[in-house]
C-alpha positions in Angstrom: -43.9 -12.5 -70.5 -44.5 -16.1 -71.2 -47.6 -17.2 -73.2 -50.0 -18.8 -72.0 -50.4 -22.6 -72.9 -54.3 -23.3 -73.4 -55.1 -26.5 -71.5 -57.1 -29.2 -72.7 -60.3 -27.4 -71.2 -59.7 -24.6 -72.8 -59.5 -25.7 -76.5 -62.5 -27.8 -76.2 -64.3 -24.8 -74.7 -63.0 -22.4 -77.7 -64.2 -25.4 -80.0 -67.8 -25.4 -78.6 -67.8 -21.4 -78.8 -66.4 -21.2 -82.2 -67.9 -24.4 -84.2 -70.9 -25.5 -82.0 -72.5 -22.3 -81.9 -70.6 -20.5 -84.1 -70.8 -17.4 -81.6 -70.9 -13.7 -83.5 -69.8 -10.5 -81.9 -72.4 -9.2 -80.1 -74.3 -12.4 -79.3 -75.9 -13.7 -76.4 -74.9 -17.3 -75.1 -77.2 -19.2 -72.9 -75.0 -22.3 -71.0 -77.2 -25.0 -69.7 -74.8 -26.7 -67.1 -75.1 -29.2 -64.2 -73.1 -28.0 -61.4 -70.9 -31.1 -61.5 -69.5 -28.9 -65.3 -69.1 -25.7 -63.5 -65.5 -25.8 -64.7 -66.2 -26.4 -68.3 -69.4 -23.5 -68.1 -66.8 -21.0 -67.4 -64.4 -21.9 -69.3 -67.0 -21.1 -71.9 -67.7 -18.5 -70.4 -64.6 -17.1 -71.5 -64.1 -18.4 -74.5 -67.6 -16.6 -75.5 -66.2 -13.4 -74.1 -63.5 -13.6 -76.1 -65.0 -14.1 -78.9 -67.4 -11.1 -78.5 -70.5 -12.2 -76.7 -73.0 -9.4 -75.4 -73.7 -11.1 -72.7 -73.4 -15.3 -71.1 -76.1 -16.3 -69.2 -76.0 -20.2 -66.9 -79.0 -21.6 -66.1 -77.5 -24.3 -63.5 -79.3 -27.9 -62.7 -78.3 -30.4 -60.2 -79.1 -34.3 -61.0 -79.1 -34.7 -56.6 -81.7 -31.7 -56.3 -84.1 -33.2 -58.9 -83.9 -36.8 -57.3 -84.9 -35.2 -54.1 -87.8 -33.4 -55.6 -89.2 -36.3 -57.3 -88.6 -38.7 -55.0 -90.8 -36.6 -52.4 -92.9 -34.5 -54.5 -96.4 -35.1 -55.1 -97.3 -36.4 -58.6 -99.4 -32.6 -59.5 -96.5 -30.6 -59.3 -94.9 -32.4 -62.1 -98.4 -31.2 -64.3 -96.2 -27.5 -64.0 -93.8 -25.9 -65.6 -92.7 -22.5 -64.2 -93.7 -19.7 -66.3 -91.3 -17.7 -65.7 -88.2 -20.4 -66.6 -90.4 -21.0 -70.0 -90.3 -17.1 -70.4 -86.3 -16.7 -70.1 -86.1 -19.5 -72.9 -88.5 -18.3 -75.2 -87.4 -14.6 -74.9 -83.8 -15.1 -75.3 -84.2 -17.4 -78.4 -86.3 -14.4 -79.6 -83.5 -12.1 -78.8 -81.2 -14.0 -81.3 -79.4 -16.3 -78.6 -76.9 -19.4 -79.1 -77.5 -22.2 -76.5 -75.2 -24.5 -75.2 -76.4 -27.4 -73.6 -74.0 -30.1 -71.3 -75.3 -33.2 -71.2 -74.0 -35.0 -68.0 -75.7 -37.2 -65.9 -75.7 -40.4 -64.1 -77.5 -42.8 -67.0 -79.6 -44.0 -63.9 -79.7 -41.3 -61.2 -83.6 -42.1 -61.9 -84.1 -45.5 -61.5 -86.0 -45.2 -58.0 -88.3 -42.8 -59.2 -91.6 -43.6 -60.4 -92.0 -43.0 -64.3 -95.0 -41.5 -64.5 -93.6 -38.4 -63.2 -91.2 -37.9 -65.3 -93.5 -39.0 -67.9 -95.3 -35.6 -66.2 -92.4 -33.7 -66.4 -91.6 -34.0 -69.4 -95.0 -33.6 -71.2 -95.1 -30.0 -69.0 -92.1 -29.1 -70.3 -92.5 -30.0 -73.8 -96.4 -28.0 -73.8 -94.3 -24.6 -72.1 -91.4 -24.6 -74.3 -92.8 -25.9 -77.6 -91.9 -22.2 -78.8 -88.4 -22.8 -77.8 -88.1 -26.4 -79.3 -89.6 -25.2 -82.4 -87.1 -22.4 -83.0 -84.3 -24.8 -82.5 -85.4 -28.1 -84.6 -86.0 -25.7 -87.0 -82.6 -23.9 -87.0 -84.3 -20.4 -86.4 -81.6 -20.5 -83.6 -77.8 -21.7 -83.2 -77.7 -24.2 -80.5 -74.8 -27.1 -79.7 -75.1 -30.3 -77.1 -71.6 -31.2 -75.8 -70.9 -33.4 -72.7 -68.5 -33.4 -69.7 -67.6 -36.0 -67.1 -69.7 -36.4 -63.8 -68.5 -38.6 -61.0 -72.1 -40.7 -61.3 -71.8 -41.5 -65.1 -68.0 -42.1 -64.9 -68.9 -44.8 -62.1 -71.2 -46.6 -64.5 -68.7 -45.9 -67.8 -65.8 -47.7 -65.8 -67.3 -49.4 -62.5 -63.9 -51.1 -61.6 -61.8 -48.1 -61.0 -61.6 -45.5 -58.5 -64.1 -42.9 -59.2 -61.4 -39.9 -59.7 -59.2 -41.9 -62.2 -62.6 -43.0 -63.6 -63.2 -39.6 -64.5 -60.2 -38.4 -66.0 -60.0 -41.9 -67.9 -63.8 -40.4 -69.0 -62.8 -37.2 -69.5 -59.8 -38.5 -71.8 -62.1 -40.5 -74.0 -64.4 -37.7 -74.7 -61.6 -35.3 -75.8 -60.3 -38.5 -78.5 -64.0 -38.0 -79.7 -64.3 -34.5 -80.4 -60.9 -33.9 -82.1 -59.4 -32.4 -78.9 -55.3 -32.9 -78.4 -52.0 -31.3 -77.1 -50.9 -30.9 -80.7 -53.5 -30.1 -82.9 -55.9 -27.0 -83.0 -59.2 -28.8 -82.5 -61.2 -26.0 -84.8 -58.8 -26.8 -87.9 -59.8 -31.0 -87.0 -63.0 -30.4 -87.1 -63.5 -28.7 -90.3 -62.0 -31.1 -91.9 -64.2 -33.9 -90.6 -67.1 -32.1 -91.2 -66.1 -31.8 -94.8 -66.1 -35.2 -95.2 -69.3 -35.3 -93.4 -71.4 -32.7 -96.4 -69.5 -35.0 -98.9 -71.9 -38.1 -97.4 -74.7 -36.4 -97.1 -74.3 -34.3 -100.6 -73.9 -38.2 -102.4 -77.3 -39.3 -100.5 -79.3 -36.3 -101.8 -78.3 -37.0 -105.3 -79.8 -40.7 -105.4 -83.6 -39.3 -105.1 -83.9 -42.7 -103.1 -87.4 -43.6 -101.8 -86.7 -46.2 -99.6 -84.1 -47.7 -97.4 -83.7 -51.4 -96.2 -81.8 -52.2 -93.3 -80.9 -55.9 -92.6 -79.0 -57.8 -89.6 -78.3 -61.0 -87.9 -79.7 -59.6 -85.0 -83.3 -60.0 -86.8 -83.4 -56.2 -88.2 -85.6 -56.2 -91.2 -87.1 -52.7 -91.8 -87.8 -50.9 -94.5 -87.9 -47.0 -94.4 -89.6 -44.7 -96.8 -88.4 -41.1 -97.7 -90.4 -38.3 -98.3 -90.2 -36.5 -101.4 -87.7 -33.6 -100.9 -85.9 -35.4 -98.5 -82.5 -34.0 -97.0 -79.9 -35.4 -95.4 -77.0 -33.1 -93.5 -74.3 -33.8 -91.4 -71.3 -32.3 -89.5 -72.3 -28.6 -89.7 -75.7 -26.8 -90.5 -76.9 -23.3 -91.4 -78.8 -21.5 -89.2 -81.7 -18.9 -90.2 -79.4 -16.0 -89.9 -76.8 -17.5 -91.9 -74.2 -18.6 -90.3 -73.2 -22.4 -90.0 -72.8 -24.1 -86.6 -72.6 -27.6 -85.4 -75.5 -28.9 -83.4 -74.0 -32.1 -81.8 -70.0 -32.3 -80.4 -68.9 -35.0 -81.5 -71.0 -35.9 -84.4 -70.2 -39.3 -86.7 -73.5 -38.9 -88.5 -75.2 -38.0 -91.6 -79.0 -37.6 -90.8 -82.9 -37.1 -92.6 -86.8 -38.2 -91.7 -88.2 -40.8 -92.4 -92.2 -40.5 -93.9 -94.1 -41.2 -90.6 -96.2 -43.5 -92.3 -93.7 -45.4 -94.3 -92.1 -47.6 -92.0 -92.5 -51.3 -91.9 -90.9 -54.4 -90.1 -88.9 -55.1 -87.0 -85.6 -53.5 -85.6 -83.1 -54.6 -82.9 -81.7 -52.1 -80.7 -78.1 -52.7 -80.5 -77.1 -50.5 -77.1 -79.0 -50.0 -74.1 -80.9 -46.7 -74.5 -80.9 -44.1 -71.6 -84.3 -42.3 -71.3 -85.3 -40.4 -68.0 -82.3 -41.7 -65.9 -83.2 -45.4 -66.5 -81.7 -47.9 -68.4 -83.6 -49.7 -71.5 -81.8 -52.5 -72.9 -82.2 -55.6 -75.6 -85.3 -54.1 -77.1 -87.1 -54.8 -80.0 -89.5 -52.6 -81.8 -92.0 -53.6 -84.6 -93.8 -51.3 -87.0 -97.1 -51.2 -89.3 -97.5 -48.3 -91.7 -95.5 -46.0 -89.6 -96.4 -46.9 -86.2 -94.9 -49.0 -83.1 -97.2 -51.8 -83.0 -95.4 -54.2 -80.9 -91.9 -54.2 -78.4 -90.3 -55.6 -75.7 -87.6 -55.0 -73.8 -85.4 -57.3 -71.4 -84.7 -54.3 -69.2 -86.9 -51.1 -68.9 -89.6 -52.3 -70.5 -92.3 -50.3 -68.4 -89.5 -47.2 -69.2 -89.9 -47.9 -73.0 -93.7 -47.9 -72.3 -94.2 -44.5 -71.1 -91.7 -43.4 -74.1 -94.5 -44.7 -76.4 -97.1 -43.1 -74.6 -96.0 -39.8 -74.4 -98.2 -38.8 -77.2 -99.4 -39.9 -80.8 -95.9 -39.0 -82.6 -93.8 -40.8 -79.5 -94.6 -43.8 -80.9 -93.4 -42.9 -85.4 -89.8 -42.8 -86.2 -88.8 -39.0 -86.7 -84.8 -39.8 -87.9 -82.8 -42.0 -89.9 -78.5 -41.4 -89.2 -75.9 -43.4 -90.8 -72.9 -43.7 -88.7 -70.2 -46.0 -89.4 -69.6 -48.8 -87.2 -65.9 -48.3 -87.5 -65.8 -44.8 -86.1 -63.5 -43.5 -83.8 -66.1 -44.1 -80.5 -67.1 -47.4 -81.9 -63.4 -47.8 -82.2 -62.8 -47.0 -78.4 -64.6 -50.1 -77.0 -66.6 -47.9 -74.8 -70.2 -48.1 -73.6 -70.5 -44.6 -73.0 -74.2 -44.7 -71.2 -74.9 -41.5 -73.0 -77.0 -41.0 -76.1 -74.8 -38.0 -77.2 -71.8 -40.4 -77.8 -73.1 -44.0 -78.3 -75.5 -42.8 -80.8 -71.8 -42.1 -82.5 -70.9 -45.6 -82.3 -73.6 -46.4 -84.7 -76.5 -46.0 -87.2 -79.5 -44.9 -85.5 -83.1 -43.8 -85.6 -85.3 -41.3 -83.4 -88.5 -41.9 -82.0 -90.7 -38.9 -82.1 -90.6 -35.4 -83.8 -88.8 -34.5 -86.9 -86.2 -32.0 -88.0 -87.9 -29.7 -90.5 -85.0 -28.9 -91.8 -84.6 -32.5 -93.6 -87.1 -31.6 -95.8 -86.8 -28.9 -98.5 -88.2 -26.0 -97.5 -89.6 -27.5 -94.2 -88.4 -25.1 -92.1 -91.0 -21.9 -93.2 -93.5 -24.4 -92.9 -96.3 -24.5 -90.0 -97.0 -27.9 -88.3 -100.1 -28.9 -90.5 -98.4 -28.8 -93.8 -95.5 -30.7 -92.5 -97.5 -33.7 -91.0 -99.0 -33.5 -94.9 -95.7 -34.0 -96.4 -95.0 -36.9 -93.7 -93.0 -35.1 -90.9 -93.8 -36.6 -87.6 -94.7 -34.2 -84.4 -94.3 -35.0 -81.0 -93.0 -33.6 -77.7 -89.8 -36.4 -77.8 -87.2 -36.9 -79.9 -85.2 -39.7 -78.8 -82.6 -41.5 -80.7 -81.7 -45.2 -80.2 -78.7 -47.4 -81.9 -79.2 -50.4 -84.3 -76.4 -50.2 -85.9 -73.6 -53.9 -86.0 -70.7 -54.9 -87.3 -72.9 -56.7 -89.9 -75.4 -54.3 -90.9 -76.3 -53.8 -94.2 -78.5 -51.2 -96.2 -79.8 -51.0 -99.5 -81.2 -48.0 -100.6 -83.9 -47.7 -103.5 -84.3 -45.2 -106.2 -87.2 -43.4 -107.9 -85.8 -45.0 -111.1 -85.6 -48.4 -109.2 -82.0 -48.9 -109.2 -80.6 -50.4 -105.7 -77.7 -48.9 -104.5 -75.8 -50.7 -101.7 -74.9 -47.8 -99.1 -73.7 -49.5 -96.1 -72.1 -53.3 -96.0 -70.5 -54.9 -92.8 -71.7 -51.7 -90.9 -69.4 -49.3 -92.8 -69.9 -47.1 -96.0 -70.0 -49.0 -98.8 -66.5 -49.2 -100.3 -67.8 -48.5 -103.7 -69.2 -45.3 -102.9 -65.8 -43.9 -103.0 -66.6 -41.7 -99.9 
């Protein structure tokens, strides 16, 4: 009988199974998938299967649906969350569960829709499901956000071409990014980026630096403090039960927390950032002892506005990733519209809570002692690029010594990296 040749499909859905969550024998898998990825879900369906899941379970969203229902519905029902969607979450994370979530989505199947509620919407979500969230910032669970190509997002990724060969020219770019070819296995690629990955982070944990300084010709000038005990990981983490997994496919970056009170100065996005199905683009931010104290932004600036607002933390930093500006999705030329990959194309900080586990020993601690040691809260995390071809770092010691750690946007050379 002849063997059968695993597609393209196929190997990124083993690679998702088998590095993103990391899937042991016995396991439950929960897929988060738009319809528009049904093919993709099951394919991981079967890859899970295969590799010994108890039991895969879809929870299935539609971008068309939700437009509908917020277009029409009236501004209270987005105060709710159902209680028993919040129950399935929170119960199977108990139970030990891997999630998979596919992010796919036209960047601005929103844009109609009136902000404030999705502002709404998101609060409710984030108040029902804070169990949830909290299990997987902290890494009590395995959990992995991949992408697949939708016929919205393609449209906006390549606007001149028609929309199927727009998709497969999307769906081609993303496998470059995540390792994923005829001739390789994509498992065996990927270990070997993440070990260059812990060998980046592994160099900035030995510095003890307590600040970083981030300079452009954009008009970035921002410092960043680090808290004491700071951590920074990349590529693959360890999950409470032990076993290592890889939260983001693909992944470029090496990543900490800032102190929430301990940045100061002004920073230029360098992408447009994709919030709530709009658009926010050429945006500035400017900071005061930790705190947005001033922004604009040429498009989306009433978007940007309701991100600030979204509660106290929404408006402190709550990451700092260092991402090449020479990596391979930088290197592909392509606005992606997507956070997952453009984030990729460059260094990059959050807005909004913190990963406890980028402090030592921040993950057994409760929310109190981790705002004490400078770990910002908040129902939003989002990420947004600053990263240029010219950016430079500094980064300073307890001892005082300045180590250059990125020049011209890249590692340092004399890192050695």
């Amino acid at each position: 009988m002849e063997q059968h040749k695993e597609t393209l499909l196929e190997k990124y859905a083993r690679l998702v199974v088998r590095v993103g969550v990391n899937l042991q024998k016995g396991q439950l898998l929960v897929i988060n998938a738009p319809i528009a990825c049904a093919d993709f879900a099951r394919a991981m369906s079967r890859a899970a299967f295969a590799a010994g899941a108890r039991d895969v379970t879809m929870h299935w969203s539609d971008e068309i649906s939700a437009h509908i229902r917020y277009a029409h519905g009236e501004k209270a029902i987005f105060e709710e969350y159902p209680d028993w969607l919040a129950a399935f979450y929170n119960d199977a994370a108990a139970r030990g569960a891997a999630f998979v979530s596919i992010a796919a989505r036209d960047p601005e199947v929103f844009r109609d829709i009136d902000p404030e509620k999705l502002t709404l919407a998101n609060k409710a979500a984030g108040g029902a499901l804070l169990e949830y969230r909290t299990r997987m910032m902290s890494n009590q669970n395995r959990w992995c956000v991949v992408s697949e190509p939708t016929a919205g997002w393609a449209r906006k990724v390549f606007p001149d071409l028609p929309e199927k060969q727009a998709v497969e020219k999307l769906r081609a770019a993303i496998y470059r990014t995540i390792y994923v070819d005829e001739d390789t296995d994509p498992v065996a690629n990927w270990q070997r980026h993440i070990d260059f990955l812990h060998r980046a982070a592994a160099f900035l944990n030995q510095q003890n630096f307590v600040r970083l300084h981030y300079r452009n010709a954009l008009g970035t000038d921002l410092t960043l403090r680090l808290p004491k005990g700071y951590l920074f990981a990349g590529g693959s983490e360890v999950a409470a039960d032990g076993v290592s997994f890889a939260a983001n496919l693909p992944s470029e970056e090496v990543y900490s927390l800032p102190d929430r009170e301990g940045t100061e100065g002004i920073v230029y996005a360098s992408k447009p950032l994709i919030y709530n199905g709009n658009v926010i683009d050429k945006f500035w931010l400017r900071f005061a002892k930790g705190e947005v104290v001033a922004f604009h932004a040429e498009r989306g600036e009433t978007i940007l506005r309701e991100l600030l607002q979204t509660d106290e933390g929404s408006r402190y930093l709550g990451e700092v990733a260092l991402v090449p500006y020479d990596s391979p999705i930088s290197r592909s030329g392509i606005l992606f519209y997507h956070t997952l990959f453009d984030e990729n194309a460059a260094c990059h900080l959050a807005l909004g809570k913190a990963y406890p586990t980028c402090l030592e020993g921040g993950a057994a601690m409760d929310s109190l002692t981790l705002l004490q040691h400078g770990v910002n809260d908040s129902l939003v995390h989002e990420d947004f690029m600053v990263g240029t071809p010219d950016l430079s770092i500094v980064g300073t010691t307890a001892d005082g010594r300045q180590i250059q750690i990125f020049e011209h946007g890249n590692w340092a050379e004399s890192l050695g990296l």
